[in-house]
C-alpha positions as CSV (number, residue, x, y, z in Angstrom):
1,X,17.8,-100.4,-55.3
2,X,19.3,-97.7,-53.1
3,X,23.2,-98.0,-55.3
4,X,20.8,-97.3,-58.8
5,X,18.5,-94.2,-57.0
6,X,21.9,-93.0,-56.5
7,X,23.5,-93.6,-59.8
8,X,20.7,-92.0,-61.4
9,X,21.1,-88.9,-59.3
10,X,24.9,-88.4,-60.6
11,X,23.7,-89.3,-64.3
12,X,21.2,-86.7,-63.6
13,X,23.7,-84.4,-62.1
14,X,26.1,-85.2,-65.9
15,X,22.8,-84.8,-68.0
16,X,21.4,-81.7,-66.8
17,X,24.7,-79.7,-66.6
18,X,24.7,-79.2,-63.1
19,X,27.4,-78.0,-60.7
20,X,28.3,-81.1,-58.4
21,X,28.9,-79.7,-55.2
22,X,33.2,-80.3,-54.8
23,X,33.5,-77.7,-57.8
24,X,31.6,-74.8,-55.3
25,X,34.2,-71.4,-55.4
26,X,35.2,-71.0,-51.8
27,X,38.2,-68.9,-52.8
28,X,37.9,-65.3,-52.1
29,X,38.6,-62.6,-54.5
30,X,42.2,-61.0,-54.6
31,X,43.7,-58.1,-56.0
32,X,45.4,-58.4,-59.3
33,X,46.8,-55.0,-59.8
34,X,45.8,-51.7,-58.9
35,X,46.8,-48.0,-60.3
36,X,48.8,-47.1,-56.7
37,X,51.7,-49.5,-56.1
38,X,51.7,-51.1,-52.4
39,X,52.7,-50.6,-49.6
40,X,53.4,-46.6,-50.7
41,X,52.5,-44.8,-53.8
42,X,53.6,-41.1,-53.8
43,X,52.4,-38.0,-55.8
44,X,49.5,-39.1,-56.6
45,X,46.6,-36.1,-58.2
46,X,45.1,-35.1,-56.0
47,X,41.4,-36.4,-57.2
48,X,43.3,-39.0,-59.0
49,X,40.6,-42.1,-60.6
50,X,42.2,-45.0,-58.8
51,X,41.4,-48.5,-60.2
52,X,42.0,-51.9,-58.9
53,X,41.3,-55.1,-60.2
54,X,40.5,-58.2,-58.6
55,X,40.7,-62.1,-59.6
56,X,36.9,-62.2,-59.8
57,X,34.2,-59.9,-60.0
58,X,32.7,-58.7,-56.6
59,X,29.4,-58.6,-55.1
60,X,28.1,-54.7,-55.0
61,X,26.6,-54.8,-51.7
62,X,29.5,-55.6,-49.8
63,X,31.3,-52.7,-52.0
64,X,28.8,-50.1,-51.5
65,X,28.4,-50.6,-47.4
66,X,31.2,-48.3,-46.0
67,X,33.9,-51.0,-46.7
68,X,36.0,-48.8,-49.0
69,X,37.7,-46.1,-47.2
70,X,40.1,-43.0,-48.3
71,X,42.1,-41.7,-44.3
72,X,44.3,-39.2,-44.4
73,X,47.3,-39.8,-41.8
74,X,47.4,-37.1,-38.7
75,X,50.0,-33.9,-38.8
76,X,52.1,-34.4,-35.7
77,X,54.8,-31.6,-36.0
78,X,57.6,-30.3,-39.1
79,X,60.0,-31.1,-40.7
80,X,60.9,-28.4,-42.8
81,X,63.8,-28.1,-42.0
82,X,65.0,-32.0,-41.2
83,X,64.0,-35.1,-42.8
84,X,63.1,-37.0,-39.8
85,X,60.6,-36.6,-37.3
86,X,60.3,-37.8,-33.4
87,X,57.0,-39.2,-34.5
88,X,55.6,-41.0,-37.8
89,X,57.1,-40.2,-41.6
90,X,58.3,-37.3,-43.4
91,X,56.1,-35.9,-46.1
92,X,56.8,-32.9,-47.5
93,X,57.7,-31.1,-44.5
94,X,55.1,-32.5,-42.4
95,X,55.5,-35.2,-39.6
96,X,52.8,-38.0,-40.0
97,X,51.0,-40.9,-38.2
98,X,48.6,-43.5,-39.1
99,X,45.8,-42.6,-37.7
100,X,43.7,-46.1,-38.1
101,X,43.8,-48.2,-35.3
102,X,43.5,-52.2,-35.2
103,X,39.3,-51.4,-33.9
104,X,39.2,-48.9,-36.9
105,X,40.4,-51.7,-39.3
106,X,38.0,-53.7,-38.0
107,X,35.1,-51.2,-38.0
108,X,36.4,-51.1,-42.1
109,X,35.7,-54.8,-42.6
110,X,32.5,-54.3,-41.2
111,X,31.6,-51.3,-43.1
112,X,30.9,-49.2,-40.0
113,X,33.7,-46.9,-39.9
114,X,32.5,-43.4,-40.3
115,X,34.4,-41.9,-43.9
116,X,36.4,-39.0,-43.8
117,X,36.5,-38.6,-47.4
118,X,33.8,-38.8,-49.4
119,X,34.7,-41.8,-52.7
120,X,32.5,-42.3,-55.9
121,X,32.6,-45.9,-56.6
122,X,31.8,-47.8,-59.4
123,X,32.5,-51.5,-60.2
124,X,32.2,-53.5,-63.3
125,X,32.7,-57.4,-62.7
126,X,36.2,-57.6,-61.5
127,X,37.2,-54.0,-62.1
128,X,36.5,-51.3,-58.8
129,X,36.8,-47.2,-59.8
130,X,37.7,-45.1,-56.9
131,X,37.6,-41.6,-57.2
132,X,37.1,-38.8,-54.0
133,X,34.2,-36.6,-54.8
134,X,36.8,-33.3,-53.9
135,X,40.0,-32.7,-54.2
136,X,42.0,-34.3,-51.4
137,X,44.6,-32.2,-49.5
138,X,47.8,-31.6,-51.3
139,X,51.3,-33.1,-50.1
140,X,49.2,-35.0,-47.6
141,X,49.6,-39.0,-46.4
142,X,46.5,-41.1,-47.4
143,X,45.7,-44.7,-46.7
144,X,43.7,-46.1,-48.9
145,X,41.7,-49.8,-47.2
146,X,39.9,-52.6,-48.5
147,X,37.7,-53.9,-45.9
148,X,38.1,-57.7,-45.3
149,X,34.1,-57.8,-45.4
150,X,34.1,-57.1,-49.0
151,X,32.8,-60.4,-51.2
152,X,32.3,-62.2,-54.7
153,X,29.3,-63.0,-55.6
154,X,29.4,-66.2,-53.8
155,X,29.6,-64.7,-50.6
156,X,33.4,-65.5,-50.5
157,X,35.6,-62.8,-48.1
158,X,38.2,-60.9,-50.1
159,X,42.0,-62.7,-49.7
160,X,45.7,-61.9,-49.2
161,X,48.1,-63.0,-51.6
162,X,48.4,-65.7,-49.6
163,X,44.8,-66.9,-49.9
164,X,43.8,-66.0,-46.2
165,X,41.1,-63.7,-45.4
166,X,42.6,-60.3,-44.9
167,X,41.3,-57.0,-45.6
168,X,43.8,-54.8,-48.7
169,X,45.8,-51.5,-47.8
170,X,47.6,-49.4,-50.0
171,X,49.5,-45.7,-48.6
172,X,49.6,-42.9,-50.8
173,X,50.6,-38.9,-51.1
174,X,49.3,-36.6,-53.2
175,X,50.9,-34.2,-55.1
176,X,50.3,-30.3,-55.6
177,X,47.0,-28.4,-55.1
178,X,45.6,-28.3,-58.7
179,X,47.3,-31.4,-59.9
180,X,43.6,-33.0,-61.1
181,X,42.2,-29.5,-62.7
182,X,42.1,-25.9,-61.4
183,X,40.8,-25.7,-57.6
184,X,38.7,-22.3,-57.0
185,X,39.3,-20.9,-53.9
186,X,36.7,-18.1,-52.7
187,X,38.4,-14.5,-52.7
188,X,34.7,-12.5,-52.8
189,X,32.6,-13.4,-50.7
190,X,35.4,-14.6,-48.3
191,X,34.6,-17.5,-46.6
192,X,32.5,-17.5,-43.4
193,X,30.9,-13.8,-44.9
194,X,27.7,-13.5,-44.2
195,X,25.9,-12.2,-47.7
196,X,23.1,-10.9,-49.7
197,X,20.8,-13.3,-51.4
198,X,21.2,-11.0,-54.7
199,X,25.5,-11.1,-54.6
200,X,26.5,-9.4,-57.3
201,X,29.5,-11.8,-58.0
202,X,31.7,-14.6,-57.0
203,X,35.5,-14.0,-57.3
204,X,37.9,-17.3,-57.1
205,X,41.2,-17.2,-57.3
206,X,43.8,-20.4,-58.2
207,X,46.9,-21.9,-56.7
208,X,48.2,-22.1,-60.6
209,X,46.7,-20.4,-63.5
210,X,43.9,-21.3,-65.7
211,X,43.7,-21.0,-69.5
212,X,42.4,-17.7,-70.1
213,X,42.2,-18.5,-73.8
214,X,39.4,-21.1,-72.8
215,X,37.6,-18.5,-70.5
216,X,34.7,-17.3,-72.4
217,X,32.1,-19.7,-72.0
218,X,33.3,-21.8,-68.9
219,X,31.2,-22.3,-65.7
220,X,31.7,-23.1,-62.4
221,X,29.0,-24.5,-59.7
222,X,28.1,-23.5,-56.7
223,X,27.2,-26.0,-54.1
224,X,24.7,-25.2,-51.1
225,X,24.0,-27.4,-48.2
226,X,20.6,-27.9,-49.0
227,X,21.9,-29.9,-52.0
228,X,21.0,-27.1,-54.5
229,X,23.3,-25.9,-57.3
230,X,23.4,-22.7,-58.8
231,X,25.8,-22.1,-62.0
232,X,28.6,-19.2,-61.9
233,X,28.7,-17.9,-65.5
234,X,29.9,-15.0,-67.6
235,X,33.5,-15.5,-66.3
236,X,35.9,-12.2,-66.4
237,X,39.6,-11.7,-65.3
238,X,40.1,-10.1,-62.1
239,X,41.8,-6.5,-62.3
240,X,45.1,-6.3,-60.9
241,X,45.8,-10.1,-60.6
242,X,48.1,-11.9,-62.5
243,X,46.8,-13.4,-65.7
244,X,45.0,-16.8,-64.9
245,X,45.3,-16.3,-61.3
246,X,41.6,-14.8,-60.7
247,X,38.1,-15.1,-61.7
248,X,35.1,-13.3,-61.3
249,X,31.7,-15.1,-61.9
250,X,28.2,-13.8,-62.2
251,X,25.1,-15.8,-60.6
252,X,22.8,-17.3,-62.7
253,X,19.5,-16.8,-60.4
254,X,19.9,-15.8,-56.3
255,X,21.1,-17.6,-53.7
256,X,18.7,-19.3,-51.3
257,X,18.8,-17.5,-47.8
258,X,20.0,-18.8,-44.7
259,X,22.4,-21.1,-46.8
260,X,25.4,-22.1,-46.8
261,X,27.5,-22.3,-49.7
262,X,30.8,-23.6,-51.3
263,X,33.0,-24.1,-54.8
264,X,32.2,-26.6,-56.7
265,X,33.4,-28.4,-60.1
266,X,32.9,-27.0,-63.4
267,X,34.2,-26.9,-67.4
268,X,36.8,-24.2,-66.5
269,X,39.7,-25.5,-67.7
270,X,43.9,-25.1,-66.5
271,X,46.6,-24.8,-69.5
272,X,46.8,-28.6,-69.9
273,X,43.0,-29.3,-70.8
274,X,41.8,-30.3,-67.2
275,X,38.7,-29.4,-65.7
276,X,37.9,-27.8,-62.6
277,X,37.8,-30.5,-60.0
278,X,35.5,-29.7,-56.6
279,X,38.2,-28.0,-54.2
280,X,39.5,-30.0,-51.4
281,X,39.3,-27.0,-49.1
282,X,35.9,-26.4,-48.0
283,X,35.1,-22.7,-48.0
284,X,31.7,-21.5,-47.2
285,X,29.7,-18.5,-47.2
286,X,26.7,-18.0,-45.5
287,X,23.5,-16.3,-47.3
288,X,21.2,-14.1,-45.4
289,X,17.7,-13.4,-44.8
290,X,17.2,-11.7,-48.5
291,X,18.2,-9.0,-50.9
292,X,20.4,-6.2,-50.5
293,X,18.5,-2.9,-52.4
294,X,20.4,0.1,-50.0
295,X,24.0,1.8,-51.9
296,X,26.7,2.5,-49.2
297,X,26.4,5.7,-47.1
298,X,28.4,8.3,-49.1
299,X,28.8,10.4,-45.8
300,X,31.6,8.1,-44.2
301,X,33.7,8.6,-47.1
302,X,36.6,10.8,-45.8
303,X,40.4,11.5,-47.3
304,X,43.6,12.9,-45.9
305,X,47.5,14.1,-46.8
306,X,50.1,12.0,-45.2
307,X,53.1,13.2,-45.9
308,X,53.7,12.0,-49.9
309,X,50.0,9.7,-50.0
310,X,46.5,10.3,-49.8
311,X,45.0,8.4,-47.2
312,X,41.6,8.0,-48.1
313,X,38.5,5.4,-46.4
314,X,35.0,5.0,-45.3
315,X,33.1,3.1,-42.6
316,X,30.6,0.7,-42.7
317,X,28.7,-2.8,-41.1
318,X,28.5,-4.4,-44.3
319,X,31.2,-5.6,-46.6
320,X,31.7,-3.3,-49.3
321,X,34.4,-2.0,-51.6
322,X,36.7,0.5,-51.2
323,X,38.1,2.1,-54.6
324,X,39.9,5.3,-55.3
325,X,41.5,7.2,-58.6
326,X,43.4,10.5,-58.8
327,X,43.0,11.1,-62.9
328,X,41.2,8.0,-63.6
329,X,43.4,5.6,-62.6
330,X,42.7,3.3,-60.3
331,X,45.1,3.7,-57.7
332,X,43.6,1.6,-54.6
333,X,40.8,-1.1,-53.5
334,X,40.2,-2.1,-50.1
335,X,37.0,-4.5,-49.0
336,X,35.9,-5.4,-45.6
337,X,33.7,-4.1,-43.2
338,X,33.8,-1.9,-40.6
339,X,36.8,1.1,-40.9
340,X,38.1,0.7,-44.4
341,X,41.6,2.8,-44.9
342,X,43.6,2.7,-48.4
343,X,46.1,5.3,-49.8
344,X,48.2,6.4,-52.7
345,X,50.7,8.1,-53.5
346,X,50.2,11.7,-54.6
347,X,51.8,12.9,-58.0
348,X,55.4,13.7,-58.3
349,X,54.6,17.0,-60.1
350,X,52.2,18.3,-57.1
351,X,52.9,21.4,-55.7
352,X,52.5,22.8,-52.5
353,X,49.0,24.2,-52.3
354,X,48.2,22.0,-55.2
355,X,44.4,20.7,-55.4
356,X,44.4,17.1,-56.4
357,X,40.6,15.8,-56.9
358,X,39.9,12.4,-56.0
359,X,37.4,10.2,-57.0
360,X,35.8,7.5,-55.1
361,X,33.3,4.7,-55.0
362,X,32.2,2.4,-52.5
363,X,30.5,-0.6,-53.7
364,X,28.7,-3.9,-51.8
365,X,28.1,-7.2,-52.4
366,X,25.0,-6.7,-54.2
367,X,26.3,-4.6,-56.7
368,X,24.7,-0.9,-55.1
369,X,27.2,1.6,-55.4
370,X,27.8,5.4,-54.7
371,X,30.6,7.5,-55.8
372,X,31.9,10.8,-54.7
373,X,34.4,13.3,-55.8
374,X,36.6,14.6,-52.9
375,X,39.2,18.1,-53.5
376,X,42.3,18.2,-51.6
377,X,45.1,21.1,-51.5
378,X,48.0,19.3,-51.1
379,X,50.1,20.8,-48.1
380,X,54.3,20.6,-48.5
381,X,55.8,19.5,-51.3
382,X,58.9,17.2,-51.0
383,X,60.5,19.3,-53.9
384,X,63.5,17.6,-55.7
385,X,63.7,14.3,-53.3
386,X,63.0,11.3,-55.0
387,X,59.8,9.1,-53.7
388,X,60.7,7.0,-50.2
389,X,59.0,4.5,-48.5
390,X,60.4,2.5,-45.6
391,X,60.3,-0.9,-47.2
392,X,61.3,-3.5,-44.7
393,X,61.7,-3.1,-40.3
394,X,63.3,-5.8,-38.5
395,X,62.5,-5.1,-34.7
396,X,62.6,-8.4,-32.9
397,X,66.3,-9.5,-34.3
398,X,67.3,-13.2,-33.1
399,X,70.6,-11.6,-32.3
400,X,71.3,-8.7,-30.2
401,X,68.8,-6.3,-29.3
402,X,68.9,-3.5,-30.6
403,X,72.6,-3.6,-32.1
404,X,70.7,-6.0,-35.0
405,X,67.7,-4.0,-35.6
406,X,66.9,-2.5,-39.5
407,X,64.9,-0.3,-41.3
408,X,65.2,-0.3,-45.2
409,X,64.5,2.7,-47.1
410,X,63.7,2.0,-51.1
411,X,63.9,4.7,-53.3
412,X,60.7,4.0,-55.7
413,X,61.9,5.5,-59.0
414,X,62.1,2.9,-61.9
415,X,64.6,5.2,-63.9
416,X,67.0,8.3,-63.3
417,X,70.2,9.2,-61.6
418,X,71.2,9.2,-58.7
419,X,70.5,11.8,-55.7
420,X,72.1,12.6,-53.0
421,X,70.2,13.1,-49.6
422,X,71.0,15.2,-46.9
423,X,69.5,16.3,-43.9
424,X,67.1,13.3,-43.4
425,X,66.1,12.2,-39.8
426,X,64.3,8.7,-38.7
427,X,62.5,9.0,-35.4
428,X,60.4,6.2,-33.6
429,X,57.6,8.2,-33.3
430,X,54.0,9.1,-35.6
431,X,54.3,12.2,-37.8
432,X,51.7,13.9,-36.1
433,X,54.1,13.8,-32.9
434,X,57.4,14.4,-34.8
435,X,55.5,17.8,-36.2
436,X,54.4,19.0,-32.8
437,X,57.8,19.1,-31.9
438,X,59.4,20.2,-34.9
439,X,56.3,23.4,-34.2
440,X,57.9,23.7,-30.9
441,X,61.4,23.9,-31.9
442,X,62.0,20.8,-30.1
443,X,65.1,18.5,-31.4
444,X,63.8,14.9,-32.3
445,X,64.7,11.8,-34.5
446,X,68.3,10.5,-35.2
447,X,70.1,12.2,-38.0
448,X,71.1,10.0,-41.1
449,X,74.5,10.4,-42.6
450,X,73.9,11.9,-45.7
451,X,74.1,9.2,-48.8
452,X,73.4,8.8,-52.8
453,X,70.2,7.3,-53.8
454,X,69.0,5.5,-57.0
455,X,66.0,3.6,-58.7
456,X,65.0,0.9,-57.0
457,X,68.0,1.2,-54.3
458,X,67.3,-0.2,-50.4
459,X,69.9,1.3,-48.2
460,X,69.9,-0.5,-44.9
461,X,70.0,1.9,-42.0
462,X,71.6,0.2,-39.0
463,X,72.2,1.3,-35.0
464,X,75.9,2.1,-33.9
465,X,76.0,-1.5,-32.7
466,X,75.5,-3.3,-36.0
467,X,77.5,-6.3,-36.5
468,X,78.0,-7.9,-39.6
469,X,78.8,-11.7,-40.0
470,X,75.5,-12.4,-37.3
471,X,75.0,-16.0,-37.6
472,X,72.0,-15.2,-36.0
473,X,70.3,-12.9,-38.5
474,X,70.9,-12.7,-42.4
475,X,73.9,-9.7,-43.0
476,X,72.7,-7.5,-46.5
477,X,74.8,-8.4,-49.5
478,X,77.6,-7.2,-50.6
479,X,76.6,-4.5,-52.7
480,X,74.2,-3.0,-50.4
481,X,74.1,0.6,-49.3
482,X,74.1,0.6,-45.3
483,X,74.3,3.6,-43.4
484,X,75.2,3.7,-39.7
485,X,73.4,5.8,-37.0
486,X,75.5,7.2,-34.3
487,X,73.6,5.7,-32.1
488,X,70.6,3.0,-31.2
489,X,67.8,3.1,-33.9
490,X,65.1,5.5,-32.3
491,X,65.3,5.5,-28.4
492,X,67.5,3.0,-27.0
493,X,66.2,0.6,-30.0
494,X,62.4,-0.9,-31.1
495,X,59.8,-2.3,-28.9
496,X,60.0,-6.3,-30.2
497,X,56.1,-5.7,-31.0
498,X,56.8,-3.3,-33.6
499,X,56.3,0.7,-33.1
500,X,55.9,4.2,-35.4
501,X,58.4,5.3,-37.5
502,X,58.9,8.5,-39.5
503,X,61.0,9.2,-42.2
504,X,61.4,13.4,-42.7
505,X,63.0,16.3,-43.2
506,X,63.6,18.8,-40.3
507,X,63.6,22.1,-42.4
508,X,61.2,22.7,-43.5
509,X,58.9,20.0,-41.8
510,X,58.3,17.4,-44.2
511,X,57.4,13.4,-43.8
512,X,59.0,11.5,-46.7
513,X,57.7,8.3,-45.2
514,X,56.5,6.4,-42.7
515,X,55.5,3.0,-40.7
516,X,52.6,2.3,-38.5
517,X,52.8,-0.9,-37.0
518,X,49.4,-3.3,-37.4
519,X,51.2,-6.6,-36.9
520,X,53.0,-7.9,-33.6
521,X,56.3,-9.2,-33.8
522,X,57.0,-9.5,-30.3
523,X,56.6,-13.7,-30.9
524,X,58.0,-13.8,-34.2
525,X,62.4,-14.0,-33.3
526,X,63.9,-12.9,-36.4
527,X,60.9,-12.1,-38.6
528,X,60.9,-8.8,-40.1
529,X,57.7,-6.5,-41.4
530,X,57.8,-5.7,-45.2
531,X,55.8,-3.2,-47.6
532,X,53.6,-4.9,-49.6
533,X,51.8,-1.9,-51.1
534,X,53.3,-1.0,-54.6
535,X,52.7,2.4,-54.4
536,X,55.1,2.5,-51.3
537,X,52.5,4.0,-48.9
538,X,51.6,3.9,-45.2
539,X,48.3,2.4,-44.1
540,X,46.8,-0.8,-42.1
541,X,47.0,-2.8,-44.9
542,X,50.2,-2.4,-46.1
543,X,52.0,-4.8,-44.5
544,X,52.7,-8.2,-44.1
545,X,55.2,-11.1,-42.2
546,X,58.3,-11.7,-44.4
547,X,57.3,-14.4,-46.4
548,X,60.4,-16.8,-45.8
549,X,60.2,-16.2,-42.1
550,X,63.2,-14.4,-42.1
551,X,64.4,-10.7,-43.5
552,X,66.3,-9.8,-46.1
553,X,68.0,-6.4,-45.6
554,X,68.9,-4.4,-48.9
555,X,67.3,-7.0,-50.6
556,X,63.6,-7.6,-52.3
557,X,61.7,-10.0,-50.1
């Protein structure tokens, strides 16, 4: 009785279609194939869709519960200038280690490992989508894990190729910023600036341009903490920028105050058709309490001769925008807070006692603005010498100090002949100084041998102790004009950290052009200062670090 109880249970087992037990899947899911090759996939986008299929299709809770993981490796020196490193790999001038540990792989098959990059994931029976929800950080290691926890729908763990449980890695690098759609970066309001709720506009700028042809129309979010969104519309090129490099956005309604905000993604589209992908950089600015209704003061406005420029600026506590024209064309913007100073460079045909009207505007970041017209008579006239500017100081040399010090004149002109000029002096001094003394009768700067000048030439002026062929420091080229003092440049050489110079004529008293240190140099062996205004004046803002870490005399930087 007992063999035909059982014999009916099989036939029942055969007649109702039923599993029998020995054909249960205890085989875990593997990966077939994935978009990134193992063990390392280089440049990959950098918001690159990332697929990877598996034998069978997976259960989604197991998925979804913080098993899936994106790590970027930790920066532990350079290697910009050697391919290996002490420590970890090479990747594109950075040294990098893995910074998952054997408890953080094990936190991952548990899903309890806190993310560091926020993924979208969506899985369709045996297909997984991973995508970051920003851009990830260009040139940067990434390890991409798998979490051994991860199972079918039958409660089987994921496998190794070999059929044993085992959690699934794959390294990556991603390529150029930009490389998944135009990342905007914030220019106005900078990040961490504290702003009105009624901001006028949003300015981004991009690491590569965007198709301007496609501008009209395009949006851009912007993300606050509080999870709201507010669209950044009516899209304009930025003056002065190169085309496709800058943006500026109007609002749709008002920020939120006492909220943070950042970029987001948008329909703003680069020359190849991609969108604007959620910047991997997180810049935020900060709203405040409400609206900005108050224009600028118009009394701190102020402007002043120095030697061929205007100087002209204004004070105050809230960010605003410095612009100035002589014959309406715009000739300078500064923004920031506090003391704003800009300048240009007064006309060629001005003459001594000349009165030059200047307008100005200062604007905030609510859009309130005040303008002004200022009248200055423009005192000594640098007759028939061409326009100066001192162009490029080297005052911390690697090599000897101060036989390798520099300063590079540029003659400004874009066409004519050439001039010869005589009777110039270069003191380490300010103009205001150099012109008490000169009132005095006093003797002061180092006289330069006189020397023809054309457009666009840099002549290289160099202590008695110059030495070309300096391993330690780059020699000018060939071609380049280098004059010789008779002695040290200045007295017995420049401070390392950078001090005044002046540029002038003795007879009569006139300042052709000058530098006014703003950045130390004192740390930075080898590194020269260079002009970066265009108009080749003097003020805070006009100069930066050499952009190759270097200097480059009688050459552009």
């Amino acid at each position: 009785m007992i063999v035909w109880i059982g014999a009916l249970i099989v036939l029942g087992w055969i007649g109702g279609c039923m599993e029998p037990p020995w054909s249960v899947d205890l085989e875990g899911p593997r990966v077939v194939r994935a978009s990134v090759r193992g063990p390392r996939a280089i440049e990959v986008p950098v918001r690159e869709k990332i697929f990877v299929e598996l034998s069978e299709a997976l259960d989604p809770a197991t998925v979804l519960a913080g098993r899936v993981v994106l790590v970027p490796w930790e920066e532990v020196g350079s290697c910009a200038w050697t391919p290996s490193c002490a420590r970890g790999s090479c990747e594109r001038g950075r040294c990098m280690i893995d910074p998952l540990t054997e408890g953080d792989l094990k936190a991952i098959d548990r899903g309890e490992f806190a993310p560091v990059e926020a993924l979208e994931l969506t899985l369709r029976g045996p297909m997984l989508w991973i995508q970051p929800l920003r851009a990830l950080r260009p040139y940067w290691r990434y390890s991409l894990v798998i979490g051994a926890g991860v199972q079918d729908l039958g409660g089987a763990p994921l496998s190794d190729d070999e059929g044993a449980q085992g959690r699934w890695r794959v390294d990556l690098v991603t390529a150029h910023e930009g490389s998944s759609g135009p990342e905007a970066r914030l220019v106005e309001p900078a990040p961490g600036e504290l702003a009105p709720t009624n901001i006028a506009a949003v300015v981004t700028r991009f690491a590569r341009p965007i198709a301007l042809g496609s501008l009209a129309g395009s949006r851009l979010s912007l993300e606050g903490e509080d999870g709201g969104s507010i669209a950044l519309a009516e899209p304009s090129p930025c003056p002065g920028w190169a085309p496709g490099m800058c943006v500026r956005w109007r609002l749709a309604e008002e920020l939120s105050p006492r909220t943070r905000y950042r970029i987001g993604g948008g329909d703003l589209v680069d020359r190849w058709g991609r969108a604007a992908a959620p910047p991997g950089a997180s810049e935020w600015f900060v709203s405040g309490e409400g609206a900005d209704l108050e224009a600028p003061a118009k009394e701190t406005i102020w402007a002043a001769q120095r030697g061929p420029c205007l100087q002209v600026g204004a004070s105050s506590e809230e960010t605003v925008t410095l612009r100035a024209a002589i014959a309406d064309e715009l000739a300078v913007e500064v923004t920031g807070a506090g003391a704003l100073v800009g300048a240009l460079r007064l006309p060629l045909s001005a003459g001594e006692e000349e009165a030059i009207e200047v307008a100005v505007s200062l604007e905030d970041r609510a859009g309130n603005r005040v303008m002004t017209s200022l009248v200055r008579v423009i005192e000594g006239s640098a007759g028939e010498l061409p326009p100066l500017a001192i162009a490029e100081v080297l005052a911390n040399p690697l090599g000897a100090e101060p036989a390798q010090e520099f300063v590079e004149v540029l003659d400004l002109r874009r066409e004519g002949s050439l001039v010869a000029l005589e009777g110039l002096l270069l003191a380490d001094l300010p103009w205001e100084e150099v012109a008490e003394r000169l009132a005095e009768g006093s003797k002061v700067g180092d006289a330069i041998p006189a020397f023809l000048s054309g457009p666009g030439q840099r002549t290289v002026i160099v202590g008695a102790g110059y030495s070309f062929g300096d391993l330690k420091d780059p020699d000018p080229p060939a071609d380049a004009v280098v004059i010789r003092l008779a002695t040290s440049i200045g007295d017995a050489g420049l401070r390392a950290a950078g001090e005044p110079l002046s540029l002038f004529q003795a007879a009569p008293p006139r300042l052709l052009a000058s530098f006014s240190p703003t950045l130390d140099t004192s740390d930075l062996g080898g590194q020269s200062v260079v002009l970066a205004d265009t108009g080749g004046c003097d003020h805070p803002g006009a100069w930066r670090v050499h952009p190759l870490g270097s200097s480059s005399p009688g050459a552009a930087p």
